[in-house]
C-alpha positions in Angstrom: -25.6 -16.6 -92.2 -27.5 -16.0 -89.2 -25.1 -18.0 -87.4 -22.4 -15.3 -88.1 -25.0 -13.0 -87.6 -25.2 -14.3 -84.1 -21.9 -14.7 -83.5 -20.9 -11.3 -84.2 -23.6 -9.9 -81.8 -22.3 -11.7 -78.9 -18.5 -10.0 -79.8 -20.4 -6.7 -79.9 -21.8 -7.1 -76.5 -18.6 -8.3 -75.0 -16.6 -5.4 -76.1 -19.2 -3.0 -74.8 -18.9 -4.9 -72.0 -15.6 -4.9 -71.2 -15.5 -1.1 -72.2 -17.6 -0.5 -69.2 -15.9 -2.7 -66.4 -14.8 0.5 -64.7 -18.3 1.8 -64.5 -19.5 -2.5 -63.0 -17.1 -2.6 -60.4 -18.1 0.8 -59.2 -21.3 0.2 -59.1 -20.8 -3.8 -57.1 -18.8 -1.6 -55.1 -21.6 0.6 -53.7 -23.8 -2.1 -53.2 -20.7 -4.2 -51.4 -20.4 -1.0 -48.8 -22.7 -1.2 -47.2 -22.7 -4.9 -46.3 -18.7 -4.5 -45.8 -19.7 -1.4 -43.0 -22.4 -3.5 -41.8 -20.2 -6.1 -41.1 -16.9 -4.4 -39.6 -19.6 -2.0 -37.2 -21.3 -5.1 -36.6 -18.8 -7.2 -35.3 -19.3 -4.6 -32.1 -22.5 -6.2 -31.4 -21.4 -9.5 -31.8 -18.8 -8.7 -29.3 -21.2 -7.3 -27.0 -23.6 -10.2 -27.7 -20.9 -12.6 -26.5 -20.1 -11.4 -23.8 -23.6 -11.3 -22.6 -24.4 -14.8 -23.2 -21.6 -15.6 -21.1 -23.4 -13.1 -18.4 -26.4 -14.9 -18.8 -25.0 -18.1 -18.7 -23.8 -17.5 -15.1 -27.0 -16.0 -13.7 -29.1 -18.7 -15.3 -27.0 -21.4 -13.9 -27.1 -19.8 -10.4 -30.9 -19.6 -10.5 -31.0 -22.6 -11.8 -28.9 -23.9 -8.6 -31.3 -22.4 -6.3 -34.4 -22.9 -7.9 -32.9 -27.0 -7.5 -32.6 -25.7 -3.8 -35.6 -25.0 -3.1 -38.6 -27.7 -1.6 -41.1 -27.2 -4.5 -41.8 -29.7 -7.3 -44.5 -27.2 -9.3 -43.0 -25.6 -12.7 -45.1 -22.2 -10.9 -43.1 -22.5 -7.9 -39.7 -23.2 -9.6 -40.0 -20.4 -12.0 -41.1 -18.0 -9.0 -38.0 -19.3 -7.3 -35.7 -18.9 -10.3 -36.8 -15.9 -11.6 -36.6 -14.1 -8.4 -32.9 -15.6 -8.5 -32.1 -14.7 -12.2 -33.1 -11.2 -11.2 -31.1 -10.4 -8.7 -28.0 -12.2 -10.5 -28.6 -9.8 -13.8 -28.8 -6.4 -11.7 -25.2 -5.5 -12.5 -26.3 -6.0 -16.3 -29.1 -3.0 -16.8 -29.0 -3.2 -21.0 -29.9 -7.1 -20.8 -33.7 -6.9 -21.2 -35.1 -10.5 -19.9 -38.0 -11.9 -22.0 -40.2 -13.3 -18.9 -42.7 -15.4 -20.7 -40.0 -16.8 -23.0 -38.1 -17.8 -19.3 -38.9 -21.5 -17.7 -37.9 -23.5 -15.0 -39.2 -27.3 -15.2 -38.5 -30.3 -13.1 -38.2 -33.4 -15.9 -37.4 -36.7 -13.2 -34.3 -34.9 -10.3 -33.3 -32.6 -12.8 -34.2 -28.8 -13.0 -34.6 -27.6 -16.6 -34.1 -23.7 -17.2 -34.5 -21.7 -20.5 -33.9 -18.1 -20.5 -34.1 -15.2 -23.4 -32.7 -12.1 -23.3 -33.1 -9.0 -25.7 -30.0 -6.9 -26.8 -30.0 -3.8 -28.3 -27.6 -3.0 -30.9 -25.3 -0.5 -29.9 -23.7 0.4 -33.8 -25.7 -1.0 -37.0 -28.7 0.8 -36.3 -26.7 4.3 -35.4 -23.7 3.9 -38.4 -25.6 2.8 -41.0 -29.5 4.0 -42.0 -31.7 2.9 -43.6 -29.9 -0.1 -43.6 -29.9 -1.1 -40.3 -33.5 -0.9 -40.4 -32.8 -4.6 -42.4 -31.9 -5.3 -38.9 -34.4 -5.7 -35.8 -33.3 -2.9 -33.0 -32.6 -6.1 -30.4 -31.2 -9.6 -30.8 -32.3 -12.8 -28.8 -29.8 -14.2 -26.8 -30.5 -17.7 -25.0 -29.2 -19.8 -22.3 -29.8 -23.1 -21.2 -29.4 -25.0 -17.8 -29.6 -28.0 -16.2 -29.3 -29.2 -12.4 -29.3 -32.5 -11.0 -31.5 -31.5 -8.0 -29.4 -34.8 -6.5 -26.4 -31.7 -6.0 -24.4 -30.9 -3.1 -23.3 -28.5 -0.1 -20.7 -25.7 -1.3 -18.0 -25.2 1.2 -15.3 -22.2 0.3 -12.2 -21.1 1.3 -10.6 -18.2 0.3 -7.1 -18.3 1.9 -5.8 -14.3 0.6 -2.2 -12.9 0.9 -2.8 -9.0 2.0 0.9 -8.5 2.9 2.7 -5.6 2.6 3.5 -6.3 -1.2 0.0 -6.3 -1.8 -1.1 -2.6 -1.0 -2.8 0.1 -3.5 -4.0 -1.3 -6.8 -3.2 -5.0 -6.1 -5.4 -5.0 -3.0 -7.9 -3.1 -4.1 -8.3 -5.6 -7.4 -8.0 -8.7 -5.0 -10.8 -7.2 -3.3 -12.8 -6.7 -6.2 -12.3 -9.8 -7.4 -12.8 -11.6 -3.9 -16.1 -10.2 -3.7 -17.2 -10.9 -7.2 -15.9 -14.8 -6.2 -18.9 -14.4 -3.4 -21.5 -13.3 -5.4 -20.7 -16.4 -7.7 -20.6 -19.1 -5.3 -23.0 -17.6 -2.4 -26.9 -18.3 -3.3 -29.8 -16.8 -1.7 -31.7 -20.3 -1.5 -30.0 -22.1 1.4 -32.2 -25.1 1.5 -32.0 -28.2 1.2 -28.3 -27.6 -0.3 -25.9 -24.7 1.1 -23.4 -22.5 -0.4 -20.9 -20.8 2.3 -17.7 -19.4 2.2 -14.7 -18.5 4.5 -12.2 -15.5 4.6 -8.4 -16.0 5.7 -7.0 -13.0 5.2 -2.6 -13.9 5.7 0.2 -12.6 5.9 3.7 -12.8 8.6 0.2 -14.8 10.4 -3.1 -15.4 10.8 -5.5 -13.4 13.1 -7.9 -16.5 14.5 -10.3 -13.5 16.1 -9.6 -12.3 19.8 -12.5 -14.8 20.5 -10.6 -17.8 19.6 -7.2 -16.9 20.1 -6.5 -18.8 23.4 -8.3 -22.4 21.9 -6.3 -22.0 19.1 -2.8 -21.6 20.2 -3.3 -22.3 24.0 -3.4 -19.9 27.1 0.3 -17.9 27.9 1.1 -17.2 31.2 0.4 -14.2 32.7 2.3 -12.1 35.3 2.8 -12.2 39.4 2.6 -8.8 41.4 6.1 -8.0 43.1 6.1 -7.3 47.1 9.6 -6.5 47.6 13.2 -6.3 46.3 16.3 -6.0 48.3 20.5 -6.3 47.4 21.7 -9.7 48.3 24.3 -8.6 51.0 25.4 -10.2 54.1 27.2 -9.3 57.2 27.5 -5.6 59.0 28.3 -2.5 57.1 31.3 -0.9 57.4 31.4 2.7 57.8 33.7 4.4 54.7 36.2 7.8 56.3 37.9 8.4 52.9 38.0 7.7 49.1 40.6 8.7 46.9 40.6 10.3 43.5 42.8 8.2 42.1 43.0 5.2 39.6 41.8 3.1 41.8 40.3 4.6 44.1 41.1 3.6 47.5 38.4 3.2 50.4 39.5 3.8 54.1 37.4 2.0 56.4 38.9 0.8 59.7 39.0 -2.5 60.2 36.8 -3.5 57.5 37.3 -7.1 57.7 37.1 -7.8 53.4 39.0 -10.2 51.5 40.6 -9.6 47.9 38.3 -10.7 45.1 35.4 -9.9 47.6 32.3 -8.3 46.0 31.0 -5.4 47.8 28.1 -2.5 47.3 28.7 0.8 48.7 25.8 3.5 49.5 25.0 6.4 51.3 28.5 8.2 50.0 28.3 12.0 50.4 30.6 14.5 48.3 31.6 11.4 45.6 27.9 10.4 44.6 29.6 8.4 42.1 30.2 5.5 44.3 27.0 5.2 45.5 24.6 1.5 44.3 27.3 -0.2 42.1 29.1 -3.4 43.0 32.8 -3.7 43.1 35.8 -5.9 44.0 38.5 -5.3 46.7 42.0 -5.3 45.5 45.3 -5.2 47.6 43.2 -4.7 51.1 44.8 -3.9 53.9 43.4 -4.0 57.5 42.0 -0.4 56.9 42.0 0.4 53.2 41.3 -1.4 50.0 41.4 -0.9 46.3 38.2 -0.9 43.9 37.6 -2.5 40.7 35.1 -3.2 38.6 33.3 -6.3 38.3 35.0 -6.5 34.8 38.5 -6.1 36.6 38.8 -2.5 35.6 40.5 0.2 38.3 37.5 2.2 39.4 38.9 5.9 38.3 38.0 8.5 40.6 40.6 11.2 38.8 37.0 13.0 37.8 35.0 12.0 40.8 33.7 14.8 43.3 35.7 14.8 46.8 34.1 12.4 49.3 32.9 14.0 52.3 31.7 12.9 55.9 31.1 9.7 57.2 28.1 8.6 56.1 29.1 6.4 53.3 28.4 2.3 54.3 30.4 -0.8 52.1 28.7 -4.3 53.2 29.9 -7.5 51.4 27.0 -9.1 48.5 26.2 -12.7 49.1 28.1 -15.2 48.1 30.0 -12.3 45.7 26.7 -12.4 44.4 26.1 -8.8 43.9 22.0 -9.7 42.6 18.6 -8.2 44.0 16.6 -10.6 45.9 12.7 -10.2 44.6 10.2 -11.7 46.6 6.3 -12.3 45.1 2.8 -12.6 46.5 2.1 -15.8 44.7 4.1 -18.4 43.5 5.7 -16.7 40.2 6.6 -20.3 39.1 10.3 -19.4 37.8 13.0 -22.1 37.6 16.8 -21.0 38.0 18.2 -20.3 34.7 15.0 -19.3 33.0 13.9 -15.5 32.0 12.0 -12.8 34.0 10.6 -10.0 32.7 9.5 -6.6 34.5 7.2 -4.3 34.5 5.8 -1.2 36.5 8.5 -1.3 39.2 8.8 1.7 41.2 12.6 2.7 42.4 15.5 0.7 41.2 17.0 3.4 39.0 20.2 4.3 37.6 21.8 7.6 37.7 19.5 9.3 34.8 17.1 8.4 36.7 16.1 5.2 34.0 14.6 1.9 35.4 17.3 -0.5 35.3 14.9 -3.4 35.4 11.5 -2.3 33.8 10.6 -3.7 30.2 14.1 -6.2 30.3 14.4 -9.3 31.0 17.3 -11.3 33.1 18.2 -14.7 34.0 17.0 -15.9 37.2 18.5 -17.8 40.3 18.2 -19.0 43.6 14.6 -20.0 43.4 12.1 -20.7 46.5 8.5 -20.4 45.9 8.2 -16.8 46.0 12.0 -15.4 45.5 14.4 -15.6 43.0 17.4 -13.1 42.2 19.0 -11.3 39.1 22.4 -10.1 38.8 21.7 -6.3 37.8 23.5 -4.1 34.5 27.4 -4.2 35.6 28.4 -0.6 37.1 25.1 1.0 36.7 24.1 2.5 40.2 20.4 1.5 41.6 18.7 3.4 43.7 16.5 1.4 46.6 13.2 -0.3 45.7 10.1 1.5 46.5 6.8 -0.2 45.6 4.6 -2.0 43.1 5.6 -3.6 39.4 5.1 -7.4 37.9 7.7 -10.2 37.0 6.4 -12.3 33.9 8.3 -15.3 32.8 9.7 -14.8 29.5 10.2 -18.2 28.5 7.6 -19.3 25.2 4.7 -20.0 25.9 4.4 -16.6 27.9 3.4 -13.5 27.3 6.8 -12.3 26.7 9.6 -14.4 25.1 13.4 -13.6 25.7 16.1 -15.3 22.8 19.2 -15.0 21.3 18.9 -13.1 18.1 21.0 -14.4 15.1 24.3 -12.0 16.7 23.7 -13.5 20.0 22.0 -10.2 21.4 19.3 -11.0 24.1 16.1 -10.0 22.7 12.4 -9.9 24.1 9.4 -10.0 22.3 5.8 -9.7 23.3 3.0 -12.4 21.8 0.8 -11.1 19.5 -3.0 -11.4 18.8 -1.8 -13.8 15.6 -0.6 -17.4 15.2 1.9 -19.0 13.2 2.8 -22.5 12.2 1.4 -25.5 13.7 4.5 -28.1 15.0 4.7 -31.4 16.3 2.5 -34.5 14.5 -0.3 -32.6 14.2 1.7 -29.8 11.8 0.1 -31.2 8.6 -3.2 -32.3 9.7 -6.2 -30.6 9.8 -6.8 -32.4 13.6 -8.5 -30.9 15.8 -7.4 -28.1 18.2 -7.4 -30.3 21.0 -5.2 -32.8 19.5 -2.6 -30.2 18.6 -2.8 -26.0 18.8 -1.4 -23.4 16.3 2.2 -21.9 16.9 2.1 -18.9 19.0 3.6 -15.2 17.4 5.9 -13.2 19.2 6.6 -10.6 16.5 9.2 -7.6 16.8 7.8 -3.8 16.9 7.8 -3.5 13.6 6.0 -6.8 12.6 3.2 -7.1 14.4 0.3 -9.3 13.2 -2.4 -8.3 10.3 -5.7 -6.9 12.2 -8.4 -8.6 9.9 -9.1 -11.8 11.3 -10.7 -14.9 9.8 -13.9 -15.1 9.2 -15.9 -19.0 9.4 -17.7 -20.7 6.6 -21.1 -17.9 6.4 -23.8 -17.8 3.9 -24.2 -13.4 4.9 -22.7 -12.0 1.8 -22.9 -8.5 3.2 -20.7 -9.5 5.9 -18.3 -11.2 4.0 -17.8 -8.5 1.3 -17.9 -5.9 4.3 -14.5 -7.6 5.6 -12.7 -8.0 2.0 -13.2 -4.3 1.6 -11.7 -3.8 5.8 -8.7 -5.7 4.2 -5.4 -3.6 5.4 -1.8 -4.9 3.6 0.8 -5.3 5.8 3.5 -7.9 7.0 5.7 -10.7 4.9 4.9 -13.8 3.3 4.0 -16.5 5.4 2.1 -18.6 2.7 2.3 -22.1 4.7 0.3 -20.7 7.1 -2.2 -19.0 4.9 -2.6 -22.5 3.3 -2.9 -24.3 6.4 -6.0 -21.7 7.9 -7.7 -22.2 4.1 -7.8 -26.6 5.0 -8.8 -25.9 8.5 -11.7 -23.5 7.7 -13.4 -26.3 5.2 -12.0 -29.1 7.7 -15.2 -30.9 9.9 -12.6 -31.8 12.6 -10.5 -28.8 12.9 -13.6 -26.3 11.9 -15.6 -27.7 15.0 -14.1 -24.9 17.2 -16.5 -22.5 15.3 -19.4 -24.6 15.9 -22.6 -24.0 14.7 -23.2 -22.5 10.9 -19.4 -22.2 10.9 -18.5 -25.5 11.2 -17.7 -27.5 8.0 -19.9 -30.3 7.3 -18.1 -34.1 7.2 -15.5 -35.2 4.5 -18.6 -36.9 1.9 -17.8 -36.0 -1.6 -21.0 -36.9 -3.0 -22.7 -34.6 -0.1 -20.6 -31.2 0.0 -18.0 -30.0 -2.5 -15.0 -28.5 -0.1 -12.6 -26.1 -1.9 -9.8 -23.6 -1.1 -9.0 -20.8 -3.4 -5.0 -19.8 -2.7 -3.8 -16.4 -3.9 -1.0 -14.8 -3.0 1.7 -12.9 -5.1 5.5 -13.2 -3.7 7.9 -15.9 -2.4 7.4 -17.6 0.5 10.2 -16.7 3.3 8.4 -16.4 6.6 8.8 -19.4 8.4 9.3 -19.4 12.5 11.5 -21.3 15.1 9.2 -21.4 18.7 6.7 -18.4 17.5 9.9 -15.9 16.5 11.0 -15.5 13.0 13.4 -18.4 12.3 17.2 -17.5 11.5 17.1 -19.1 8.1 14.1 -16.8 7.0 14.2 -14.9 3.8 12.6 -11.8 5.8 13.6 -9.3 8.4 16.5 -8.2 9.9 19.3 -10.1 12.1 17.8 -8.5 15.4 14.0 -9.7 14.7 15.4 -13.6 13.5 15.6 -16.1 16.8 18.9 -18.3 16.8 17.1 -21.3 15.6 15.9 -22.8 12.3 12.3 -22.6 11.6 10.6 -26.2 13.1 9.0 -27.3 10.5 11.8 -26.3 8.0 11.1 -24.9 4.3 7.7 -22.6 3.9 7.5 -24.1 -0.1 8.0 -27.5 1.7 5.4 -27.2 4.1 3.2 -25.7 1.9 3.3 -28.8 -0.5 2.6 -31.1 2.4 -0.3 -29.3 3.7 -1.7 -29.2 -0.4 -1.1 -32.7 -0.2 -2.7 -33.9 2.9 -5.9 -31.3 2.3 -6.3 -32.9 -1.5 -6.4 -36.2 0.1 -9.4 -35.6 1.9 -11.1 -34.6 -1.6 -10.7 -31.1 -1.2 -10.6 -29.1 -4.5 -7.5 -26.4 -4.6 -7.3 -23.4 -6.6 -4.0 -21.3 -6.7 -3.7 -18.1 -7.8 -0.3 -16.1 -8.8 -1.0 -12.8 -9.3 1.7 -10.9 -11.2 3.9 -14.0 -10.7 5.9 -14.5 -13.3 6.0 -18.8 -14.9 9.2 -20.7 -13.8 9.4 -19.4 -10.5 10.2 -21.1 -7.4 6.1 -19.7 -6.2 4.8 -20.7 -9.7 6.0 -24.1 -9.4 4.6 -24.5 -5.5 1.5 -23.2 -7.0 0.9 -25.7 -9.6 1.9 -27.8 -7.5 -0.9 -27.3 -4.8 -3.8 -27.3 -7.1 -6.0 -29.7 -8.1 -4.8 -30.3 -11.7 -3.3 -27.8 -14.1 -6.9 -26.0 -14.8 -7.0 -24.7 -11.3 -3.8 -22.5 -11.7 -3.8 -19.4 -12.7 -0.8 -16.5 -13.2 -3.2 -13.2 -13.9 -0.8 -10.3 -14.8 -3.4 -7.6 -14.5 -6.4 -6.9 -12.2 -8.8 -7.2 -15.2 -7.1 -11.1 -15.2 -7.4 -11.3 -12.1 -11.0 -10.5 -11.8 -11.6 -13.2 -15.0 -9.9 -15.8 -12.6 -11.8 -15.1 -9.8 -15.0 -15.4 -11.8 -13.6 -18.5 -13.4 -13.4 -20.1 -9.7 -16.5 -19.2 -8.8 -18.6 -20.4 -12.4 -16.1 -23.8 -12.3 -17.3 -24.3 -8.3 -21.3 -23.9 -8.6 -20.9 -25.6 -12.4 -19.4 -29.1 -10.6 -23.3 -29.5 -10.0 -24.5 -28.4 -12.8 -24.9 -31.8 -15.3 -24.8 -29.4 -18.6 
């Protein structure tokens, strides 16, 4: 009985029970909330929390580093040292509150111990959700933990950056950001006993060595020789001309006049047909007192429009050897060979009709060579006017100051060398050898592709300086990647990096001793390679009139590149490569994985906020090669 008693108590209770359900999951409901708030609002803070332990992480391992720098061996001294360090690396974090009697540095054997704790306050639970949040203290602890082998090593950097013209607005300015974020990283205050430097080559079409190492770089170019004089090269007496006809051709009396057909002869001094006056032309059908005129091209001279000629006072005289040239003479040896190029400058007199030099700023085969003469053959049918004084001949061959070449349509062309460099040729062209043992490719670019005006700067340890010249950086100019490369290898190079000498010079190939590494970024093709300093014909830049006749010397600029990669990785050196905004599969992409290190040092950041993540991955993967955990 009281079993049934019992039993029916417990159905009672179950139906009430499950008559109120509604009324139980209403009220687990209310107390779920705020739990369920707590934690969507919460994961805010977590988020935040992340991402400073990350941002601790890095400061405390570059304290770390330099308190492993420094001389001392007392716990007091280390922490004074690291502190000071951790400090200055969380500045650009103001909400991370450091716990400074929570914060140690310890030397246990070589190895410099450092614990840090760091106080976050919560941005949401104690805002969203009161009272609850008062479960909740208003900060959480976040730690780090570091360890350096105090047995570490010399940092050496290079960060070989592509500012050409594709580069300008955003992507510049996020290279730049990212650039000088990268020295922060890898740049420590503590220099001693260990050093962290890095190096800037800024590329593009070139690379700007600095004005004072241009000349050891690529070699001196040869200068210019002042002129004395310049004369026609004529022979004989001249004749006296009576009378010219305006005809087609024009005939020339002159008695007894002595010419032979196919004789080249220059006429001056005509009055009334002005027309005739400093050309060169052939005689046709002479006669004892008259001849016919034609051009040097075998055209009739047509005098139909020509003023009448008047007077006497017009002279014909025969040109040398029909060599109708101007005779220049020098007042040093201008060391010219027949058959190379001379270029001129700042000559006074010999001028055309419009009154235009018809030598000044061109440049024209030379002949008949002594010491201090040599001849041109000047424009065909232009008239010159008499030499009067001054200008400068420059040979115009390369390795001078101007270069004159046959552009891809066979046009002469003459360009100017610039304050840049290009590739490096010969057996030296993928070495990092010394500047003695082989210079840099000159750059004679064309007026519209002149070199970059930031120049390299050496390995430094003066962070102001070096972010100073990231944020100088000016885009401009094509891809010239293989040369880029080539400046990053030289700049952490002990051989080639001597010509800096002093705090600029790299420190010897020991990979136990200093950790060498070049960072490449760049974000196009490559398709500037050169033939003697001028844009080779087979580039994948400029126009037909800025590309020399020739094929670039050292071929293929994805080619070259992967030698260079090769050669510098052999020597131990550590290469990053960065594509930014190129896209996977790629002819670059594939040169770029191919460069670095191993397939962790390649990056393809599509943004400038990737970009900036890679940069600061470089820079924590660099000082972190020391760091044992």
């Amino acid at each position: 009985m009281r079993l049934k008693v019992w039993s029916d108590g417990v159905l009672k209770f179950a139906r009430r029970t499950a008559d109120d359900i509604g009324g139980n999951v209403a009220m687990l409901f209310c107390l779920a909330m705020p739990v369920l708030i707590m934690m969507t609002f919460g994961g805010v803070d977590i988020h935040r929390i992340s991402t400073v332990r990350v941002n601790l992480q890095d400061a405390l391992d570059a304290a770390t580093l330099a308190a492993a720098r420094s001389p001392y061996t007392s716990d007091a001294d280390l922490k004074r040292i690291g502190l000071a360090a951790l400090d200055a690396n969380l500045q650009n974090y103001p909400d991370i509150v450091l716990i400074r009697d929570q914060t140690k540095f310890t030397l246990v054997g070589d190895v410099v111990v450092a614990d840090a704790k760091v106080e976050v306050k919560t941005l949401v639970a104690n805002i969203v959700l009161p009272p609850y949040g008062k479960l909740l203290d208003d900060t959480l602890p976040v730690k780090g933990h570091s360890e350096v082998d105090r047995a570490s090593r010399n940092i050496e950097v290079a960060l070989a950056l592509d500012i050409t013209g594709s580069m300008a607005g955003q992507k510049l300015t996020d290279l730049k950001a990212a650039a000088k974020q990268l020295v922060d990283l890898v740049v420590q205050p503590i220099q001693t006993p260990y050093y962290s430097k890095v190096a800037l080559v800024p590329w593009s079409n070139s690379v700007n060595p600095g004005s004072s190492y241009l000349t050891s770089v690529r070699g001196s170019v040869v200068g210019s020789t002042p002129v004395s004089n310049a004369v026609m090269n004529l022979v004989g007496t001249a004749k006296t001309i009576t009378g010219a006809t305006k005809a087609r051709p024009v005939v020339i009396t002159s008695a007894s006049h002595g010419f032979a057909n196919n004789d080249v002869v220059w006429i001056t001094g005509a009055t009334g047909m002005t027309q005739l006056n400093n050309k060169p032309y052939v005689v046709k059908n002479k006669t004892t007192n008259t001849f016919e005129l034609y051009t040097l091209s075998g055209s009739r001279v047509n005098g139909e429009n020509y003023n009448a000629y008047t007077g006497t006072a017009g002279r014909i005289q025969r040109c040398q050897n029909n060599d109708c040239s101007i005779t220049f003479t020098t007042s040093s040896n201008h060391g010219l060979s027949n058959n190379d190029y001379v270029y001129f400058t700042d000559v006074s007199g010999l001028r055309d009709s419009s009154n235009n030099s018809v030598v000044n700023g061109k440049s024209f085969l030379v002949g008949n060579v002594t010491s201090t003469t040599f001849t041109i053959e000047p424009p065909d049918g232009q008239s010159i006017t008499p030499y009067a004084s001054g200008g400068r001949t420059w040979c115009a061959q390369a390795g001078c100051t101007w270069y004159a070449f046959e552009d891809t349509a066979g046009d002469l062309q003459t360009f100017q060398v610039s304050s840049c460099v290009t590739e490096r040729t010969g057996n030296e062209r993928y070495t990092d050898a010394s500047v003695g043992a082989g210079k840099v490719g000159r750059h004679y670019p064309s007026a519209t592709g002149e070199c970059l005006g930031n120049a390299v700067v050496p390995l430094s340890t003066d962070k102001t300086t070096l972010k100073s010249r990231i944020d100088n950086f000016v885009a401009t100019g094509g891809t010239a990647g293989q040369i880029g490369i080539g400046w990053g290898w030289y700049m952490v190079s002990p051989t080639f990096s001597a010509l800096w000498g002093g705090s600029g010079q790299a420190g010897a190939y020991n990979v136990g001793r200093t950790l060498k590494a070049v960072v490449i970024m760049t974000d196009g093709e490559f398709n500037t390679p050169y033939c003697t300093g001028v844009l080779a014909r087979n580039a994948g830049s400029g126009s037909g009139s800025v590309r020399i006749d020739c094929d670039a010397d050292n071929g293929d600029p994805f080619a070259q590149s992967r030698s260079i990669c090769s050669a510098m990785k052999a020597e131990g050196v550590i290469v990053y490569t960065v594509g930014f905004q190129i896209a996977s599969g790629g002819d670059a992409a594939a040169l770029l994985e191919d460069c670095a290190s191993s397939k962790d040092k390649f990056f393809l950041p599509a943004t400038g906020g990737d970009l900036s993540e890679v940069f600061a991955a470089i820079g924590r993967d660099i000082t972190k090669l020391r760091i044992t955990k």
